[in-house]
C-alpha positions in Angstrom: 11.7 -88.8 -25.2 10.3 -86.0 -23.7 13.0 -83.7 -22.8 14.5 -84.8 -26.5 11.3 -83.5 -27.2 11.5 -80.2 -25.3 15.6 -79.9 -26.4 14.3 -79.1 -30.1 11.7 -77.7 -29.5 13.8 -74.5 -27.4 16.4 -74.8 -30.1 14.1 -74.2 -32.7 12.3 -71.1 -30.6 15.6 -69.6 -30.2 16.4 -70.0 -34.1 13.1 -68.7 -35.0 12.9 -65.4 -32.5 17.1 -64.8 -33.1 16.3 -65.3 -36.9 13.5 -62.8 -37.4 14.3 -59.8 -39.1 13.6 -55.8 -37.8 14.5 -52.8 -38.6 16.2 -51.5 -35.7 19.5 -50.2 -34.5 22.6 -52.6 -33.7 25.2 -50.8 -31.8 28.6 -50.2 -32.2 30.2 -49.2 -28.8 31.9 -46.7 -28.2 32.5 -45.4 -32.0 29.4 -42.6 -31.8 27.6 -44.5 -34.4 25.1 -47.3 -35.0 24.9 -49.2 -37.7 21.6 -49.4 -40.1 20.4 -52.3 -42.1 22.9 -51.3 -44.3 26.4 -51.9 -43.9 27.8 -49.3 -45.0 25.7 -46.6 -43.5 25.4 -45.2 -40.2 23.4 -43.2 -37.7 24.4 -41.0 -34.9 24.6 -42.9 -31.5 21.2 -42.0 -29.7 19.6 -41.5 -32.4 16.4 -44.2 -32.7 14.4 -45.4 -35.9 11.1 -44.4 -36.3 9.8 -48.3 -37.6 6.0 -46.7 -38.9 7.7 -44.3 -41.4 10.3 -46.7 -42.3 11.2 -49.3 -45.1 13.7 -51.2 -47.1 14.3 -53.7 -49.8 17.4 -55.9 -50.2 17.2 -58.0 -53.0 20.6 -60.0 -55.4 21.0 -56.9 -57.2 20.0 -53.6 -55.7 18.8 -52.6 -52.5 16.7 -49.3 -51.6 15.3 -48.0 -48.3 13.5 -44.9 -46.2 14.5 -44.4 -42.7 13.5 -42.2 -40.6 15.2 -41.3 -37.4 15.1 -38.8 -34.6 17.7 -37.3 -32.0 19.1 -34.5 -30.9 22.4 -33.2 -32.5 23.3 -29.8 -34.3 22.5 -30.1 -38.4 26.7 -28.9 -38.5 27.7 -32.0 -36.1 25.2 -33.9 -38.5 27.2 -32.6 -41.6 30.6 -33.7 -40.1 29.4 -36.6 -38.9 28.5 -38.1 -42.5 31.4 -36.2 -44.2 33.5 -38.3 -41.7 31.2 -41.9 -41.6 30.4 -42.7 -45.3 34.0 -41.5 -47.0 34.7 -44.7 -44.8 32.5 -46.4 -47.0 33.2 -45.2 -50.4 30.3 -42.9 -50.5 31.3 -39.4 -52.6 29.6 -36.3 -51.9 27.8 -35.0 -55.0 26.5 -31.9 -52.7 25.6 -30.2 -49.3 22.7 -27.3 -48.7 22.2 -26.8 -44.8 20.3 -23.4 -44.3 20.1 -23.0 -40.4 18.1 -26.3 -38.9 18.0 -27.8 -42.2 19.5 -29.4 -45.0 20.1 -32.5 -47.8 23.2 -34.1 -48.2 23.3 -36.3 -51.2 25.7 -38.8 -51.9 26.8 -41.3 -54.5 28.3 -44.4 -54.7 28.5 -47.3 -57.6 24.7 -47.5 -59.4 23.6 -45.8 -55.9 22.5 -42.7 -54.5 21.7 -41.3 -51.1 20.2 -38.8 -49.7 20.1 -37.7 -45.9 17.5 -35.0 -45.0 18.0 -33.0 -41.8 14.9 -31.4 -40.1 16.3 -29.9 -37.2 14.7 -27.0 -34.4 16.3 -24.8 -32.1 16.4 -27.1 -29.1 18.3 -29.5 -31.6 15.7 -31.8 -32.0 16.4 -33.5 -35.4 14.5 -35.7 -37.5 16.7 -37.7 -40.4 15.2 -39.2 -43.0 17.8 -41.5 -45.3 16.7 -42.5 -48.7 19.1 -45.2 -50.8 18.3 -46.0 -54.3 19.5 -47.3 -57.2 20.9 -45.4 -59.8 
């Protein structure tokens, strides 16, 4: 009875800590990106979530988010990289404005829009911040 007892009782732990949701980072291997919360967005690899300054909402008919991420990559690798990543995923560029370590990208997609914000320095430290909406 007891180790019937103590059988459940791990499966149920396991479920419960395997089952809880966060916001962070699930690799991809070798492709240079990680995958968000959201399937069809990405991240540079390396880069990491900043959890305190982020959020998101999935619900049946819309789902909306602010990320916030930081790494080190140039704001024109940045610009490639998304140019590349989310015409993958249907995403059309609506427009670009990178002015030296900085910039918005702004996409759209069916009753969506994103917008990926580049705060970069000269060392190439870069902070993203990723806004989805609904339309």
């Amino acid at each position: 009875m007891k180790l019937k007892v103590f059988i459940i009782f791990t499966v149920i732990s396991i479920s419960i800590i395997s089952g809880c949701a966060s916001i962070e980072d699930i690799g991809l291997g070798g492709s240079g990106a990680s995958s968000t919360m959201f399937s069809d967005l990405t991240v540079p690899d390396g880069f990491i979530l900043n959890e305190s300054e982020s959020y998101y909402e999935i619900t049946a008919t819309a789902r909306s988010g602010h990320l916030v991420y930081s790494g080190w990559k140039e704001a024109s690798e940045l610009v490639i990289f998304y140019q590349e990543q989310l015409s993958e995923y249907n995403w059309t560029m609506v427009s670009i404005n990178i002015t030296g370590y900085e910039g918005t990208l702004v996409y759209s997609k069916t009753l969506e829009s994103l917008t990926i914000g580049i705060q970069g320095d000269v060392e190439n430290k870069v902070t993203l911040t990723i806004d989805i909406a609904p339309d």
